[in-house]
N, C-alpha and C positions, 0 to 999 in steps of 0.2 A: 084217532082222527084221520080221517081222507085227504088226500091230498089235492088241491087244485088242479083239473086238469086243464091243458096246457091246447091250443090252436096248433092244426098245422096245412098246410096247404100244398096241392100239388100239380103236378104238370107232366104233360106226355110229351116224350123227346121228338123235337122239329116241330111242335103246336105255339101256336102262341095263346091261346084259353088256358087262364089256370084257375083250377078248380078249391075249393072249401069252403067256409072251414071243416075240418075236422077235430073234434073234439077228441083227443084221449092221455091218458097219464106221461105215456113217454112215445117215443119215437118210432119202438118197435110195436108199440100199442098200436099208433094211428096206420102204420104199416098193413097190419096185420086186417085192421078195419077194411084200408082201401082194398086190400088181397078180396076181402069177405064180398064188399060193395062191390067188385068188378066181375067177381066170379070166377076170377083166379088162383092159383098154386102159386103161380109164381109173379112179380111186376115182372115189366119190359123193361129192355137194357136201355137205359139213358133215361128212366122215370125220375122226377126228381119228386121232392121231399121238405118242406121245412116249415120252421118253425116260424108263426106269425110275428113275434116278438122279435124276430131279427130281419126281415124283411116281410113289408104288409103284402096283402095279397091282390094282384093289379088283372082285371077281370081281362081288359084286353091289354093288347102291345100290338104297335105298329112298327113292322120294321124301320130303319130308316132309306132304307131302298126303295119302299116300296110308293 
């Protein structure tokens, strides 16, 4: 039997748009997806990563600075 796949969501370092969900088994799963979808080798350094079940995913953010 399959297992449940699991949300993840992501974001580009210094953006405040974050992106998902992404549907896949594990973490290097949904990784590997975003690698696919962006047309990359490799993510950029400060990509972030996670899982929806531990923080939802918030379409915008406004500094508070700004």
């Amino acid at each position: 039997m399959r297992t449940p796949s699991r949300s993840f969501g992501y974001k580009f370092s210094g953006y405040f748009m974050e992106y998902g969900p992404i549907e896949a088994d594990s973490l290097d799963a949904a990784k590997a997806q975003i690698r696919r979808r962006l047309g990359v080798s490799r993510l950029p350094l400060g990509f972030q990563i996670w899982d929806l079940t531990e923080r939802p995913l918030t379409r915008w953010r406004v500094d508070a600075a700004s």
